[in-house]
C-alpha positions in Angstrom: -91.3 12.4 -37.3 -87.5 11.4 -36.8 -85.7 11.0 -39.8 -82.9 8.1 -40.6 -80.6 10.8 -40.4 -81.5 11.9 -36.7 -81.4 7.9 -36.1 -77.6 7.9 -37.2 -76.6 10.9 -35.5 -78.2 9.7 -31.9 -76.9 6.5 -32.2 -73.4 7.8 -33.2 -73.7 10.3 -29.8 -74.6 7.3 -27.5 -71.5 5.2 -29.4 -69.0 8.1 -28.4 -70.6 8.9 -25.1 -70.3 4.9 -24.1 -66.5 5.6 -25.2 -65.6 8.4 -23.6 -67.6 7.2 -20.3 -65.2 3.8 -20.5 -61.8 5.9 -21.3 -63.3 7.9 -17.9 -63.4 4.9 -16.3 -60.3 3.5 -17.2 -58.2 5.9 -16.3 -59.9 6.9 -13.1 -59.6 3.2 -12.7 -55.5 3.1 -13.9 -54.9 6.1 -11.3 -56.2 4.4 -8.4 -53.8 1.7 -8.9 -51.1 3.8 -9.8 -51.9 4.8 -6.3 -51.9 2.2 -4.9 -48.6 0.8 -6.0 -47.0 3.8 -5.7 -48.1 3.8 -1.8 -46.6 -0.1 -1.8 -43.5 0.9 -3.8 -42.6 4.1 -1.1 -43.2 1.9 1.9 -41.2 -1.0 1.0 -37.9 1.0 -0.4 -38.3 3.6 3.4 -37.9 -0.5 4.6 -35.2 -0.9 2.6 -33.6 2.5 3.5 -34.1 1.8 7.2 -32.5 -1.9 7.3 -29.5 -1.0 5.1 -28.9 2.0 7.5 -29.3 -0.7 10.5 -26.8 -3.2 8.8 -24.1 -0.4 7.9 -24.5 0.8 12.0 -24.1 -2.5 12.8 -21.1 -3.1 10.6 -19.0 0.1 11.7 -19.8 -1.3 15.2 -18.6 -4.7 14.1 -15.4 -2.6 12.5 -14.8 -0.5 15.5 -14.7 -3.5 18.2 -12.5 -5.3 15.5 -10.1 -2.3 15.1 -9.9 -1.9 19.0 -8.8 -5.7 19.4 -6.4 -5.2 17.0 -5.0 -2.2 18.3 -5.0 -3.6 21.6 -3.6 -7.2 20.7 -0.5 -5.6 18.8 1.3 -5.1 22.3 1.5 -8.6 23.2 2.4 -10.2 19.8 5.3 -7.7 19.3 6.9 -7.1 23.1 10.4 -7.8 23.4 10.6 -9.3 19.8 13.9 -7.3 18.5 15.2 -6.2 21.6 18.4 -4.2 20.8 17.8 -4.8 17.3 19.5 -1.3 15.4 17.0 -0.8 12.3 17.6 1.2 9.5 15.5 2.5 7.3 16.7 3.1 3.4 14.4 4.9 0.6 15.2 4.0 -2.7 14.8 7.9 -4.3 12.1 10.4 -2.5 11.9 9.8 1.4 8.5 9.3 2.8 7.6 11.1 6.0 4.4 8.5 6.4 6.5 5.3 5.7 9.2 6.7 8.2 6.1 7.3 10.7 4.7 3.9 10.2 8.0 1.9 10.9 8.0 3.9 13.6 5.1 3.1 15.7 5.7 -0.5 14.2 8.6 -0.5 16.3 7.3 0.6 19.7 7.7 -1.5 22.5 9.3 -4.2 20.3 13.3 -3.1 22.1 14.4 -2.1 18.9 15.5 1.2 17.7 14.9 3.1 14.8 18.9 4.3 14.2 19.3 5.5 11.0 17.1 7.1 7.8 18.6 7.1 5.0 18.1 8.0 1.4 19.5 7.3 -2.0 20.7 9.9 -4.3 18.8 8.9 -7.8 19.9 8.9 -10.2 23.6 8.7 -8.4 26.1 11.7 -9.0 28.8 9.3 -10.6 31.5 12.2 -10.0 30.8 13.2 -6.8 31.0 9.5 -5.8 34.1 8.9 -7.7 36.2 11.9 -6.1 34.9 10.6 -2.7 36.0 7.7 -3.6 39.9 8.7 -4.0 42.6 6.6 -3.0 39.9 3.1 -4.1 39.5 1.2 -7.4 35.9 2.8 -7.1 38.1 7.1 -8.8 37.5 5.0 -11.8 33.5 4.8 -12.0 33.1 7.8 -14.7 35.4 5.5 -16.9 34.3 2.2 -16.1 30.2 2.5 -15.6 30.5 -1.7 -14.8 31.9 -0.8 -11.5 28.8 1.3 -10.5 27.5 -2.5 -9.4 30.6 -3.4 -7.3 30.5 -0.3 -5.6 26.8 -0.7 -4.3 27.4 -4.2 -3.2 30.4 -2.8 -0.7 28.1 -0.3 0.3 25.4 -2.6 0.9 27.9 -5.3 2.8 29.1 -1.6 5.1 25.5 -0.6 5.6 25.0 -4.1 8.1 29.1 -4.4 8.9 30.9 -1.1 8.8 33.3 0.3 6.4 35.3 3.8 5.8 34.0 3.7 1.9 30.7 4.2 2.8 31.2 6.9 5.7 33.3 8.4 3.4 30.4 8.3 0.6 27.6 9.1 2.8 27.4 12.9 1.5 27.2 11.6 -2.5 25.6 9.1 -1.6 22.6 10.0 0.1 20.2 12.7 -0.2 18.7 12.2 3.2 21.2 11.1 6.3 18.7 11.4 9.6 20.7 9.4 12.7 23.6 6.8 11.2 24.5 5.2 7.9 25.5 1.7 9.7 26.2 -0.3 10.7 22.8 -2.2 11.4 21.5 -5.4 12.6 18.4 -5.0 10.3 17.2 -2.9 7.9 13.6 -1.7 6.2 14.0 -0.8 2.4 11.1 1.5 0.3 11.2 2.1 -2.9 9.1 4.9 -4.6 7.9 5.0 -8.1 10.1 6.8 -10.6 10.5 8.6 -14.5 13.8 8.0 -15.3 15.2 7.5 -19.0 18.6 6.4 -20.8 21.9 6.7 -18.5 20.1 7.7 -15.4 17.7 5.1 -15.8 20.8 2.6 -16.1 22.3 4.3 -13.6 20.1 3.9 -10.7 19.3 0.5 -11.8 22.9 -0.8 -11.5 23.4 0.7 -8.2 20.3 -0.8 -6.4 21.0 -4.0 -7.6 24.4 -3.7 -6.3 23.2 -2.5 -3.1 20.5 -5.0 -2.8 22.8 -8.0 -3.4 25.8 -6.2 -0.7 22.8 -6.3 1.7 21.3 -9.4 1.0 24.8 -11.0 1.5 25.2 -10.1 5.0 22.2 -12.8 6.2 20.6 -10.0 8.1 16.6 -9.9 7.9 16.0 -7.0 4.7 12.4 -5.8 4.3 10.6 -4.3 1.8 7.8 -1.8 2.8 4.9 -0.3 0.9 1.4 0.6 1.9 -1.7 -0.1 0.8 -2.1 2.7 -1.9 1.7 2.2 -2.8 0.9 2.2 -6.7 3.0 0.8 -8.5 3.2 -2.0 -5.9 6.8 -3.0 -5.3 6.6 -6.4 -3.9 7.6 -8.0 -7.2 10.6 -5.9 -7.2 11.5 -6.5 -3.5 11.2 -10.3 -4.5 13.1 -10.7 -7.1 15.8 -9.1 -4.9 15.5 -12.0 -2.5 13.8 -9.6 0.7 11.0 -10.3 2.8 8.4 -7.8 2.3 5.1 -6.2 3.5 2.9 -4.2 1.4 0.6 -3.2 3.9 2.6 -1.5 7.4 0.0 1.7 7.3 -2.3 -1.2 8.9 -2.1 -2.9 12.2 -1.5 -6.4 10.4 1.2 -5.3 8.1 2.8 -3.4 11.5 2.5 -6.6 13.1 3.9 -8.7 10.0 6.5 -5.9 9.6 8.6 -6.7 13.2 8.3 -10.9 12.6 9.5 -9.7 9.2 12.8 -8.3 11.0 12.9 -10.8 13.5 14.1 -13.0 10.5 10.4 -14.8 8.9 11.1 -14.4 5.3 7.4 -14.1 2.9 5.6 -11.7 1.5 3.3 -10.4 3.9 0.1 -8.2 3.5 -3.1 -7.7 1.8 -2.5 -7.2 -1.9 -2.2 -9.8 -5.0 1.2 -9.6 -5.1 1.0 -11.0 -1.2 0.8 -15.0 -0.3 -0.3 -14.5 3.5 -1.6 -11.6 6.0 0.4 -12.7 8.8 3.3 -15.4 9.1 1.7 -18.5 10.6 1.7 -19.7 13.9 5.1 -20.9 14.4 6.2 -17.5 13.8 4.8 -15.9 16.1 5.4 -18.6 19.5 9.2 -18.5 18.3 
């Protein structure tokens, strides 16, 4: 005869094998759906994959045809826009082969000619710039730093009119003399980034302003130039010393806005902050 005992000890092995047979269950249950959405999940992201990669083709297409218009429309809007125009090209400190490439093929086909690359000495050698200076008020610029000022507005007036100071200066002047000094009719200006402290700091400062208001002054179109990675960005600067400038001329646009800029449209032209307008408007471009 079965005892209580045998009673609790069947009924506990049925309780655990009901248990066990529903955790079974369960989880053969849980791993089917797993399965399943697993299945679901793969198939609609390989979807995903597939109409992203369709959409980026289709967008370096879309980019392709639009760089090829632009390439190809850049010829009519600049043609015969500064024929015999003499362009100069100034760096304010370190010359940049890239920039000097740029203005370059900016210039093709517009009948102007890139005659003269120059670049400023920075900080300036006051002395050297002094003795070249003999026989002029400017001997005195080691004693008298205010006339550092005055001296870069003549050269900046000789740069677009002519003068003996600044043929006479061109060797402490410039670090970088590629074709002539000046006189031009028009004249691109880049200025790099620089780490310069106390008198040389003050120095350089005084200098390009003077230069910047001697140019300026001669009423001939003065552009800034920069490209798109130009960091610092210089537009501010180039604004606050009354040029036109373009902060984007390693694109066709900023080519484009480079030559109205020298045809005499004054803005900021270009694709960063600092910018009011890609292009000059309309009337700028059927003058």
């Amino acid at each position: 005869m079965f005892d209580f005992r045998y009673h609790a000890v069947s009924l506990v092995a049925v309780l655990v094998a009901l248990a066990v047979g529903l955790l079974l269950g369960v989880a053969i249950g849980d791993a089917g759906l797993v399965s399943t959405a697993e299945n679901s999940l793969r198939d609609s992201l390989r979807g995903d994959v597939k109409a992203a990669r369709n959409d980026a083709a289709e967008a370096r297409t879309a980019l392709e045809d639009e760089r090829r218009y632009s390439e190809a429309a850049y010829p009519l809007l600049v043609q015969g826009r500064l024929t015999g125009e003499q362009v100069g090209l100034l760096f304010l400190g370190a010359p940049s082969e890239s920039i000097a490439a740029e203005v370059r093929q900016a210039l093709e086909g517009t009948g102007a000619q890139l005659a003269g690359v120059v670049a400023l000495r920075e900080p300036p050698d006051i002395t050297a710039l002094a003795q070249a200076a003999t026989g002029t008020r400017y001997t005195a610029l080691l004693e008298d730093p205010e006339l550092l000022g005055q001296f870069g507005r003549r050269i900046g007036l000789q740069m677009m009119q002519g003068g003996f100071l600044l043929r006479r200066e061109a060797r402490a002047l410039f670090t970088t003399s590629n074709g002539g000094t000046g006189p031009f009719t028009t004249l691109d200006v880049y200025r790099s980034d620089r780490d310069l402290e106390g008198d040389a700091a003050g120095q350089t400062a005084a200098l390009e302003d003077g230069l910047m208001r001697g140019l300026t002054e001669s009423a001939d179109p003065i552009v800034g130039v920069q490209e798109t990675t130009t960091d610092p960005s210089q537009i501010r600067w180039y604004r606050r010393h009354d040029l036109a400038s373009v902060d984007s001329i390693d694109q066709v646009a900023g080519r484009a806005a480079l030559i109205f800029a020298l045809g005499g449209v004054e803005g900021s032209f270009g694709t960063g902050s600092d910018s009011s307008a890609l292009l000059p408007g309309p009337e700028s471009v059927t003058r």
